[in-house]
N, C-alpha and C positions, 0 to 999 in steps of 0.2 A: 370500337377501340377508344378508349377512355386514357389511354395514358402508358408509359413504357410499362410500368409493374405491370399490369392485363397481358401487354403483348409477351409476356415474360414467360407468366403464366402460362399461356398459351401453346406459345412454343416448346416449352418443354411437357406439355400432357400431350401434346401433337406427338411429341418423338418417344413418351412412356407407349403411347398408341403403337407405332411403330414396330417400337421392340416388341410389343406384346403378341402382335401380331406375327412378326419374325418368329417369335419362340415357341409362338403358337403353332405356325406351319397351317396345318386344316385341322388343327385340336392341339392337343399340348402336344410337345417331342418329345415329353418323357413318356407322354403315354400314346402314340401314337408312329409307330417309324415306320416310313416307308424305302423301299429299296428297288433301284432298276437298273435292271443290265442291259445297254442298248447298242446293236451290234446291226452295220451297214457295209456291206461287202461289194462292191464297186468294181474293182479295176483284179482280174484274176488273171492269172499266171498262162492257164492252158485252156481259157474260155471266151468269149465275145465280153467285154464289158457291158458294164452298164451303168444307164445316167443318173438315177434316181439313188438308189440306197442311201448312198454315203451322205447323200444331201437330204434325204429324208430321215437318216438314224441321227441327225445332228438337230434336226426340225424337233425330232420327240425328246430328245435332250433336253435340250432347253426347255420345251412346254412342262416336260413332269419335272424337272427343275425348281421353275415356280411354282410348283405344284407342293414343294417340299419332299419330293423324294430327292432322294439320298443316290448317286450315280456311281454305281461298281465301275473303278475302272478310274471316276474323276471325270468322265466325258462319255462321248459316244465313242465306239470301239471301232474302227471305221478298218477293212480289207484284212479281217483274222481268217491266219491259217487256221489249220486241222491243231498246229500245237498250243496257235493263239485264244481258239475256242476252247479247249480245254484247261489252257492257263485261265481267263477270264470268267468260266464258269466256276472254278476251284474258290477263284476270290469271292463271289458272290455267294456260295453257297456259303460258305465262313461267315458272310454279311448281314444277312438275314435270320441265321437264329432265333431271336430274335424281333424281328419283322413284326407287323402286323399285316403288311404288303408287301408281297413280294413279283415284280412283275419282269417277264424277257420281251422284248421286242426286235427284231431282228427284220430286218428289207435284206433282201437275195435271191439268189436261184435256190430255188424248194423243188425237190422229186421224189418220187413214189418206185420203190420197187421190191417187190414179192409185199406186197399188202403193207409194208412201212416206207414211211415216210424220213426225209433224210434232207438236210441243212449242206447247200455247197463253200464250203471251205474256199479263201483264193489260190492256195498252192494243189486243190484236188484234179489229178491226170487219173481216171478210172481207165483202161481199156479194155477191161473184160468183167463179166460178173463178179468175179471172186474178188475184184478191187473196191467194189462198193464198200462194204463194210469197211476198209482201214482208209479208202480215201476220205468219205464223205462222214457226218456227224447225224447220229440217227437222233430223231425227234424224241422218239421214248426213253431213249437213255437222260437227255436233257429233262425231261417232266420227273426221274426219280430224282435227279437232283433238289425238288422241290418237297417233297416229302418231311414233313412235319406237322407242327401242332396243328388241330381243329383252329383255333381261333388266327390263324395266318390264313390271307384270301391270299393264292397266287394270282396269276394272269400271264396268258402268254398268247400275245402278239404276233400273227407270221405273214408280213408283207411279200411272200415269196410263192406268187403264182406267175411264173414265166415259164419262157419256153424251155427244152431240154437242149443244155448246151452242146452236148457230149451226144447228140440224137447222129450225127454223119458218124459216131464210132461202132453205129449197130450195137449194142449191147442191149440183149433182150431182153425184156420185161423193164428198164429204165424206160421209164416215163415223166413228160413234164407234169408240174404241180402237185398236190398233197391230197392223198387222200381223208375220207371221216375216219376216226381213229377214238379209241377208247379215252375216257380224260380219266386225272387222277383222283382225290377226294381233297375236294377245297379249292378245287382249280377251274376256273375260266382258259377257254381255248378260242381264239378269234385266226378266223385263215381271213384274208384280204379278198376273197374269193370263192367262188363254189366250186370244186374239186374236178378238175381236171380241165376248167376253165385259166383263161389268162387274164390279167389284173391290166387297167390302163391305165396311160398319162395323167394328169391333170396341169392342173395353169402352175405357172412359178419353176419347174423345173421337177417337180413331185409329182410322186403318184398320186391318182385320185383319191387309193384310199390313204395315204398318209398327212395330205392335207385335210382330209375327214375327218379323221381321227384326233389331228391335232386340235382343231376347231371343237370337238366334241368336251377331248377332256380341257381348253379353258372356258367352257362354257360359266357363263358369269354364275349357274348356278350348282348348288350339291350334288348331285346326282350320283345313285348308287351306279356301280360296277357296269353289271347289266346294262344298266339303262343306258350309261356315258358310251358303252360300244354298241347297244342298240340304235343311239344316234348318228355314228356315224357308220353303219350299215347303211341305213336311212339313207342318207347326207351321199352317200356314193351310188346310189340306187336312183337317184335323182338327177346327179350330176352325167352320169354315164345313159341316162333314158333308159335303164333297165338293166342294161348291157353285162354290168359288173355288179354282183349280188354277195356281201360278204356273207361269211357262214359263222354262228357263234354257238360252239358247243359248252357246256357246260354242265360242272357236278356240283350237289350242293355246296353252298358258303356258310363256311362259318360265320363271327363278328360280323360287323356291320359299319365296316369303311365305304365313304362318301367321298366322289372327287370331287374334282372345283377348284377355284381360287383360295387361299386362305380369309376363312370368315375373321371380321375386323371384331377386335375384342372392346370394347366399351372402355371408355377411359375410367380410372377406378374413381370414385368420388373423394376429393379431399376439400375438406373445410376450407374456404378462404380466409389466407394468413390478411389479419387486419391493420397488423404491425409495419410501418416503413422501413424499408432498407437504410441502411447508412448511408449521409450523404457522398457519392462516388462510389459507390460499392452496389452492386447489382442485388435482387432477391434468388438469382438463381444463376448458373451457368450452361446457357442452352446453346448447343449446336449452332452453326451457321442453318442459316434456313435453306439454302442450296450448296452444294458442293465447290469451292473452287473450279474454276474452268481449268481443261484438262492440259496439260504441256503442250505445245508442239510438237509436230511430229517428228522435226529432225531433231529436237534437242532427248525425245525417248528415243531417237535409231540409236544415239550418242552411248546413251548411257547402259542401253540394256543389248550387249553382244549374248549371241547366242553360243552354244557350246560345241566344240570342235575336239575331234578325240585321233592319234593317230594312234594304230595300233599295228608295232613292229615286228616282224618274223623273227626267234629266239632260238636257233640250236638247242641252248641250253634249256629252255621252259617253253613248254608244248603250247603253251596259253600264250606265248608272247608277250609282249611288252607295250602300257598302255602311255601314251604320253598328252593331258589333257592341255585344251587350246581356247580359243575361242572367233570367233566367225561375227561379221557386221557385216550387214544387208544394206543395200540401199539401191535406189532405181538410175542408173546411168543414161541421160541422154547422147547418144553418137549420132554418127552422120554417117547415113546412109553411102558407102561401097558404089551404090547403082543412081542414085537421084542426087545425094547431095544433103539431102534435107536431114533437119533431127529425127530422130527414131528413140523409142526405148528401149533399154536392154535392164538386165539384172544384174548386179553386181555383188559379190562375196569378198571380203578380205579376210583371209584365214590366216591365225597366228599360232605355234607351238612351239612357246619359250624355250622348252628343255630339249627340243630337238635344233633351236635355230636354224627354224623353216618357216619361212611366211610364203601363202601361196595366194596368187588371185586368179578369182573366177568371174569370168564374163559371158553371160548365157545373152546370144540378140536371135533375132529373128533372118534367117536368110532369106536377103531381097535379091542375089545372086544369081542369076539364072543358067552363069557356067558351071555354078557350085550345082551337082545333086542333093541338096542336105534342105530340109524345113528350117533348122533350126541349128546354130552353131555353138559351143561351149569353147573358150579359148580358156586356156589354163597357162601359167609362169608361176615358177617356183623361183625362188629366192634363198640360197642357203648358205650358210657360213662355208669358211674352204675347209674344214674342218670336219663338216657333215660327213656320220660313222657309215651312211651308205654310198662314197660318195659322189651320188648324184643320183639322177632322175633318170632310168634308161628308157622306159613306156610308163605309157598309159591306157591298159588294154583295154578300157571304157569308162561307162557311167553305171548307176546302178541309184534305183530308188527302193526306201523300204520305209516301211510304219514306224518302228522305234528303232533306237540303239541298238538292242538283243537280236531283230527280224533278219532274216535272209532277205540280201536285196535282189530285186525282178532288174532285169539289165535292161535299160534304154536301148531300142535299134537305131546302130550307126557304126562307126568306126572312126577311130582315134590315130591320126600321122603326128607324129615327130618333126615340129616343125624349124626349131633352132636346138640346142642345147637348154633345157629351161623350160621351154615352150613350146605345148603343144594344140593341137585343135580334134577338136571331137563332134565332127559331121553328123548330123541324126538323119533317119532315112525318109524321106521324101512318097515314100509310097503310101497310099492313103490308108491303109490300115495301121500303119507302123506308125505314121503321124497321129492318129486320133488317140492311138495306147499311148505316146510316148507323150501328146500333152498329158491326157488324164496319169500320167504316174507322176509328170513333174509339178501339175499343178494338186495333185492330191495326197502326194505324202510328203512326211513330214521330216525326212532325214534321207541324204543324198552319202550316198559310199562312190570312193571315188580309188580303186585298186592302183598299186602302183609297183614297179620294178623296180630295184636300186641300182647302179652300175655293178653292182658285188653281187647282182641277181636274189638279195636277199628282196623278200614279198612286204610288203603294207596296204595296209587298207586308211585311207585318210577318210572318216567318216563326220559329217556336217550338218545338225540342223539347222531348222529356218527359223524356229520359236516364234511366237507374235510380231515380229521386224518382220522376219521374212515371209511369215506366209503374209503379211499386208504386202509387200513389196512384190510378192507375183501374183497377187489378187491386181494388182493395178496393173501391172506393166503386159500381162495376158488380157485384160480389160483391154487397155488400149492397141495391145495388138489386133483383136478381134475388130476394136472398129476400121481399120485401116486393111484395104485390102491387100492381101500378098502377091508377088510377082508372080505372075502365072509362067 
């Protein structure tokens, strides 16, 4: 370092570097696009959950992310129905046009029956053969969606060798896991598994093979298609001592896309300016060399509420009436009911201007032991005397769901009437009901909360958590977990 002008210099061919590299992606963006559709299916309606997907479709997220592929969807698509898989694939096939990569990854229940292979949806109830087809989502329908130019490589990803959920419905010829199946032209096929085998755990809460996988494609180097899931075949063949052998069928490839990290582009050469700046005036205006340190976190709960929608029963319009709001998360310490001591809880304050209703929500852990319930929701509403329902007659439960649009899956429990205003909504205590009703509350993203008016007209007050909230039950389920519950 010889002086400000050098470090000036410096720092700004550092940050042309940068961008270069951003715009580069793993080649140029104009001449290279990649696209991926990444779908993890967790917590289902009429089947056993499960741990991994959801946390394994958000692991590949992010990894082909940095990778510069482009995410249908904006994210990983985390517990799609039968109508959510076909919304989601409609968008990506529109996406990739295109493409020059075009790739699905999907962790779930995968099964086989009458020689095809089929994708479990979380709202699929099959109870007899003739239900497969319109419950579930067949494999080969999904692979024509990909159909296009020679020079697009697809890839398709299927973490889905588990057991058959739906196996105590007897329904003959359902089988767990995927059979070998014809591939299309251009297309790579990767099963997690060898066919009619089951896929394992691995460390971090992932499958073996999706921590594989992930490890594979950010491999510090290029590596073709092939190669990138030949490694982690590999990498899980090792890990499992044999146990779990992935399968990678494949038809020829067009082009000749390489993964990896984005190769760093060379900084361009420019002649050193020999001239001095004016005095007090810099030769350039470069970036801060590190970002500002980030807000606080109670001064971000502050500013960024999440959105709150109620939606009124209408006589006169079938659609009803939408009345938007907004919701602020934050983590409430209370006092333990049975010790005394502080506890955490979760805390919602919901506002809807135009109805002049503010309602709050207080989700704690029951330490209770006269109480039957895991877990308690206390609900008070607040409303003008004015309010056109007016009042609050029930609250006939909870309800969790993936977006705004989704049908929500009902939390087990039951909801009393506890004053005028206020009520409580006990969740069930039995240990199956318990493990579904954390995995819905701690894994999706929008809370429907049905209600009666004294005029018996219906609403639905629906809540997300956006970034406040889901950070706010990432912690306060954290800290539950380490403190043991009342037995």
């Amino acid at each position: 370092m010889r002086g400000v002008g050098r470090r000036v210099r410096q720092l700004f061919f550092a940050g042309v570097a940068v961008v270069i590299a951003l715009l580069a992606g793993v080649g140029s963006a104009q001449a290279n696009k990649r696209v991926a559709l990444v779908i993890g299916n967790s917590i289902h309606e009429h089947a056993p959950l499960l741990d991994e997907p959801a946390a394994d479709a958000k692991l590949l997220a992010e990894t082909l992310s940095r990778l510069g592929f482009t995410l249908s969807g904006g994210a990983a698509q985390i517990d799609l129905t039968r109508q959510g898989f076909d919304r989601a694939l409609a968008e990506f096939k529109g996406r990739i046009a295109d493409a020059d990569v075009a790739l699905i990854y999907y962790a779930g229940y995968g099964l086989n029956f009458g020689g095809k292979n089929y994708l479990v949806p979380v709202d699929a109830a099959p109870a007899k053969a003739a239900d497969v087809e319109a419950e579930l989502r067949e494999l080969a329908s999904m692979l024509r969606e990909l159909e296009g130019p020679d020079s697009r490589q697809n890839v398709v990803i299927l973490d889905a060798l588990r057991s058959n959920p739906f196996a105590a419905r007897g329904i003959a010829g359902l089988s767990a896991g995927l059979v070998a199946t014809s591939v299309p032209a251009n297309t790579l096929l990767s099963f997690s598994a060898q066919p009619a085998s089951v896929g394992q755990r691995g460390p971090y809460g992932h499958s073996a093979f999706a921590t594989a996988l992930a490890e594979a494609f950010a491999s510090t180097d290029r590596a073709g298609l092939i190669e990138t899931l030949n490694r982690a075949g590999i990498a899980v063949k090792r890990a499992t001592a044999g146990s779990q052998q992935p399968l990678l069928l494949a038809a020829p490839l067009g082009g000749s896309e390489a993964v990896g990290p984005p190769r760093a582009s060379p900084a361009p050469v420019v002649a050193e300016q020999t001239s001095k700046a004016p005095a007090n005036q810099p030769s350039a205006g470069p970036a801060p060399a590190s970002p500002p340190p980030s807000a606080p976190a109670t001064a971000l709960d502050a500013r960024t509420p999440g959105l709150a929608v109620l939606y009124d029963e209408d006589p006169a319009d079938p659609k009803g009436k939408r009345y938007d709001g907004s919701v602020t998360w934050r983590m409430d310490t209370i006092k333990s009911p049975r010790s005394g001591q502080p506890v955490p809880a979760i805390r919602a304050e919901i506002d809807i201007p135009d109805r002049k209703l503010k309602v709050s929500l207080q989700l704690r852990r029951n330490d209770d032991p006269t109480l039957p319930a895991s877990h308690v929701a206390d609900l008070t509403f607040v409303r003008a005397a004015d309010f056109a329902g007016g009042g609050i007659n029930s609250v006939p439960g909870i309800l969790m769901k993936t977006n705004e649009q989704a049908r929500g899956t009902p939390l087990a429990g039951l909801a009393v009437k506890v004053t005028e205003g206020s009520f409580l909504v006990g969740f069930s205590n039995v240990d199956a009901d318990r493990a579904r009703n954390s995995e819905l509350l701690a894994g999706r993203e929008w809370i429907d909360i049905p209600l009666v008016y004294t005029n018996q007209r219906r609403a639905i007050l629906a809540i997300s958590k956006g970034p406040t909230g889901d950070r706010v039950f990432a912690d306060v389920f954290a800290a539950w977990d380490k403190s043991q519950p009342v037995q």
